[in-house]
KOLTIKOL-20624 format. One record per residue (C-alpha): residue in three letters; x, y, z. Coordinates in steps of 0.2 Angstrom, whole numbers, padded with zeros to 4 digits, always signed. Each point is the difference from the previous one (the first is absolute). Example, Ala and Ser with C-alpha at 12.3 -4.5 7.8 and 13.67 -1.06 7.14 Angstrom:
REM residues 2
ala+0062-0022+0039/ser+0006+0017-0003/
//
This chain:
REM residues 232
unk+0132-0042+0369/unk-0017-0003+0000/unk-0014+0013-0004/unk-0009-0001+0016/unk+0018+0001+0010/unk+0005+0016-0010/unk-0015+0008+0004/unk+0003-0004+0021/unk+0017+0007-0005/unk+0000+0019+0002/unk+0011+0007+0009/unk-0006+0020+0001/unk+0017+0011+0006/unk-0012+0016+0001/unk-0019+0006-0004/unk-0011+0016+0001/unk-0013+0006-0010/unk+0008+0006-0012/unk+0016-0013-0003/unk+0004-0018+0003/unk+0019-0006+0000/unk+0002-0019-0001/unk+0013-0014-0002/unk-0003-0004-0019/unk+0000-0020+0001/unk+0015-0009-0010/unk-0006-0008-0017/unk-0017+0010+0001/unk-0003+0010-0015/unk-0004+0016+0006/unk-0017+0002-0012/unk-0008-0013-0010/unk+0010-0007-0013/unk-0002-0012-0014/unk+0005-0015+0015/unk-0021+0006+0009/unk+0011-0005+0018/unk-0006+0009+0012/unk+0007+0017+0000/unk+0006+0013+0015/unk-0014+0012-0007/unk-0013-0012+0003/unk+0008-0006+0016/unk+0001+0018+0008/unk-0018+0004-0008/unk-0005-0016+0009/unk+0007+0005+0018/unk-0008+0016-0003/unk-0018-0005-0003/unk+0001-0013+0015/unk+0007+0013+0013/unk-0012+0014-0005/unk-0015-0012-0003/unk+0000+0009-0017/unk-0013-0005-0013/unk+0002+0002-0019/unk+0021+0003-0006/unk+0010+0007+0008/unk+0011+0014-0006/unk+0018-0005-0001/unk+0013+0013-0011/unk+0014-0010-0005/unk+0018+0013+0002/unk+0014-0008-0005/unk+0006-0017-0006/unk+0010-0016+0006/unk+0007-0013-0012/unk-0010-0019+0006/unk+0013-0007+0007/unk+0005+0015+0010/unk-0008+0003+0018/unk+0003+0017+0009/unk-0007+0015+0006/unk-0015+0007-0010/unk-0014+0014+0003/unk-0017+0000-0010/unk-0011+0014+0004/unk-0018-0004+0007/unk-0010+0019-0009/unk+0003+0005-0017/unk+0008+0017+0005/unk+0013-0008+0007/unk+0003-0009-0013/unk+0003+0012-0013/unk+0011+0010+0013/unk+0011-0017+0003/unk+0001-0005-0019/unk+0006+0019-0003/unk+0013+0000+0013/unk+0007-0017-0007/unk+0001+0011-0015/unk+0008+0012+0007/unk+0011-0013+0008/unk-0003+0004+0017/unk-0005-0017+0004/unk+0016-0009+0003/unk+0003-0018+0002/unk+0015-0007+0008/unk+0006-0019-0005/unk+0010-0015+0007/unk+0006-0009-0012/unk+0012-0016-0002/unk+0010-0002-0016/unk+0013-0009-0005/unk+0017+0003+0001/unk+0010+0015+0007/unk-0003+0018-0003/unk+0015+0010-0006/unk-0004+0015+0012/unk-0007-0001+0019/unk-0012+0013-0007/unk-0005+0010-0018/unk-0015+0004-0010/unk-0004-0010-0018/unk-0005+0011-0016/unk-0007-0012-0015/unk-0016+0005-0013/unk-0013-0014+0000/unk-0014-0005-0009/unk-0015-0010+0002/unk-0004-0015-0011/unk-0017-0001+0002/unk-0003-0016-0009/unk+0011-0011+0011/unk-0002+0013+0018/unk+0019+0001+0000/unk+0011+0017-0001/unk+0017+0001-0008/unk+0015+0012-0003/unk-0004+0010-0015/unk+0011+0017+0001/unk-0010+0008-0014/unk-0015+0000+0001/unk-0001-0007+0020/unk-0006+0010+0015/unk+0011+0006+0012/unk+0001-0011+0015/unk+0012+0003+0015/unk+0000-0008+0017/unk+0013+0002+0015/unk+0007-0014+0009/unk+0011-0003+0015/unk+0008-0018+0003/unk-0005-0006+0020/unk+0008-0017-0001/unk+0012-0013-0011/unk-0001-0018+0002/unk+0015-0005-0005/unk-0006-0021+0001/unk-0014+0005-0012/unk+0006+0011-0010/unk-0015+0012+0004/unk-0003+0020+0005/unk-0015+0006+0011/unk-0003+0018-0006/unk-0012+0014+0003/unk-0006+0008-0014/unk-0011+0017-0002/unk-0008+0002-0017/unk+0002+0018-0008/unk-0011-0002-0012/unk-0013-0016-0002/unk-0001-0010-0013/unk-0004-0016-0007/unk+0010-0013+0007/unk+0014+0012+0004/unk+0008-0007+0013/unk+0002-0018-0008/unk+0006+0007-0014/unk+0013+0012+0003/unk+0007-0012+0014/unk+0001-0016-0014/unk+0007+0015-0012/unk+0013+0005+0012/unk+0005-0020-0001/unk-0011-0004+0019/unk-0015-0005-0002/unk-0012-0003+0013/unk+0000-0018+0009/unk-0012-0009-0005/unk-0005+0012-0013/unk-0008-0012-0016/unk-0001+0011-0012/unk+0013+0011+0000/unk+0014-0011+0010/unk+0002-0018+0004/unk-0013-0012-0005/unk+0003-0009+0017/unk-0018+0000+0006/unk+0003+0008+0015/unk-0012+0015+0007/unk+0005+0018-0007/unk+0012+0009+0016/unk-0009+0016-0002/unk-0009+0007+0014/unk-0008+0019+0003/unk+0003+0003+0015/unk+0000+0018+0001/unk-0015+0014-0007/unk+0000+0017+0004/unk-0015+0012-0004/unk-0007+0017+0004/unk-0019-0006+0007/unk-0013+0007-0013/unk-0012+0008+0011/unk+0011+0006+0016/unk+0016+0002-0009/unk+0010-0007+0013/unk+0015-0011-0006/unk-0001-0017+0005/unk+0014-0014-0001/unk-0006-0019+0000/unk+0012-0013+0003/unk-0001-0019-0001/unk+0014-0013-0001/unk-0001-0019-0010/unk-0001-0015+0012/unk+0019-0003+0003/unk-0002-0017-0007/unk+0008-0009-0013/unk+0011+0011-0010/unk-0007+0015+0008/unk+0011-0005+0016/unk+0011+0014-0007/unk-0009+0014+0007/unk+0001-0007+0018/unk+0017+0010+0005/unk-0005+0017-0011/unk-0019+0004+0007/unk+0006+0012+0011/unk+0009+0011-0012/unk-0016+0001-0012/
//
C-alpha cells in the first residue's frame, strides 16, 4: 500500500483529549524503523495536526507495541501525563490484550495456559526458549474452532505477561505456529493470522475502565471468525 493510501487509512475506534484508540494498520511498523515506511506514529500524528489545525509537532506518546505484520487494537496517549500513567499500568500489567490467532494443527486441550522462559536476540529481533536464563512468559488460550479440511485452529489468546514475540513463539514451541507466521513457522508467504482484537484499560485521567473491541475483515483466512463473533 501506498504511502499516500495509508495515510487516508485511519480508522479511529475512540478519541478524547487525553487518549486516542485506533485500528493499527497490518504491515505498518508501529514507529519508524530501519525500512523509513510510513509509520502509524506518524500517521496518527498526521490526522491529528489536520483535524486540530495544529501547527508545529504534535504530541503523540507511543504505549504499547504491535509486531508489523499484526493489526489490532492500539491506544497512544495525546499529553505526556497520560502517558507515563499508561506506560506504568502496562507495567503493572493492567493493560490487557486479547488475540485471535490461527495456527496450525490441533490443540491437545479445548483450553490451557502455556508457561516457557524466553529471550530476546537482539541481533536477529527474534526471541527463543531459553529455560535458564529466559523471562517468564505465560499466555492463556482457548480453542474457538478446528478445521478439520485445513488442518488449522482459530483461538483466542490473552497475554499474562507481554513479551517479545511471545505469542509466536510459544505457539511454534508448543508444535502450532501461527499461519502464515515467516519467521517462526511456515515460510509459505502468507500474511501472519494474528490479530488484537481486544484492549482493556483503566482511562488515565477519569479512571473509568474502558474495553475496545475490533474484529479482522472476515476475508481470506479470517473467514474463521464468521460463526464465533458473538461469543467474543
Amino acid at each position: 500500500m501506498e504511502d499516500g493510501k495509508v495515510m487516508n487509512n485511519l480508522n479511529v475506534l475512540y478519541e478524547d483529549n487525553h487518549i486516542i484508540v485506533v485500528e493499527k494498520i497490518i504491515n505498518v511498523p508501529v514507529q519508524e524503523d530501519s525500512s523509513k515506511d510510513i509509520d502509524m506514529l506518524t500517521i496518527i500524528k498526521s490526522y491529528l495536526k489536520k483535524k486540530y489545525n495544529k501547527k508545529g509537532n504534535v504530541y503523540l506518546g507511543l504505549i504499547h507495541r504491535l509486531d508489523r505484520p499484526v493489526g489490532g487494537v492500539m491506544v497512544f496517549a495525546k499529553t505526556s501525563k497520560a502517558a507515563s500513567r499508561l506506560s506504568n499500568d502496562v507495567r503493572l500489567n493492567k493493560v490487557k490484550k486479547t488475540y485471535l490467532a490461527i495456527v496450525h494443527g490441533k490443540l491437545d486441550n479445548k483450553s490451557g495456559k502455556l508457561i516457557d522462559k524466553l529471550k530476546k536476540d537482539n541481533k536477529t529481533n527474534t526471541s527463543y526458549i531459553d529455560n535458564e536464563n529466559g523471562k517468564e512468559s505465560i499466555l492463556e488460550y482457548e480453542l474457538l474452532k478446528y478445521d478439520n479440511k485445513k488442518d488449522l485452529s482459530l483461538l483466542k489468546i490473552n497475554l499474562i505477561t507481554g513479551r517479545h514475540h511471545q505469542i509466536r513463539v510459544q505457539m511454534s514451541n508448543n508444535g502450532n505456529p501461527l499461519y502464515g507466521d515467516q519467521r517462526y513457522g511456515i515460510q509459505d508467504k502468507k500474511q501472519i493470522a494474528l490479530y488484537a482484537y481486544k484492549l482493556k484499560l483503566t482511562h488515565p485521567v477519569t479512571k473509568e475502565i474502558m474495553k475496545f473491541k475490533y474484529f479482522p475483515k472476515e476475508d481470506g483466512i479470517w473467514n474463521m471468525i464468521k460463526d464465533v463473533k458473538e461469543m467474543l
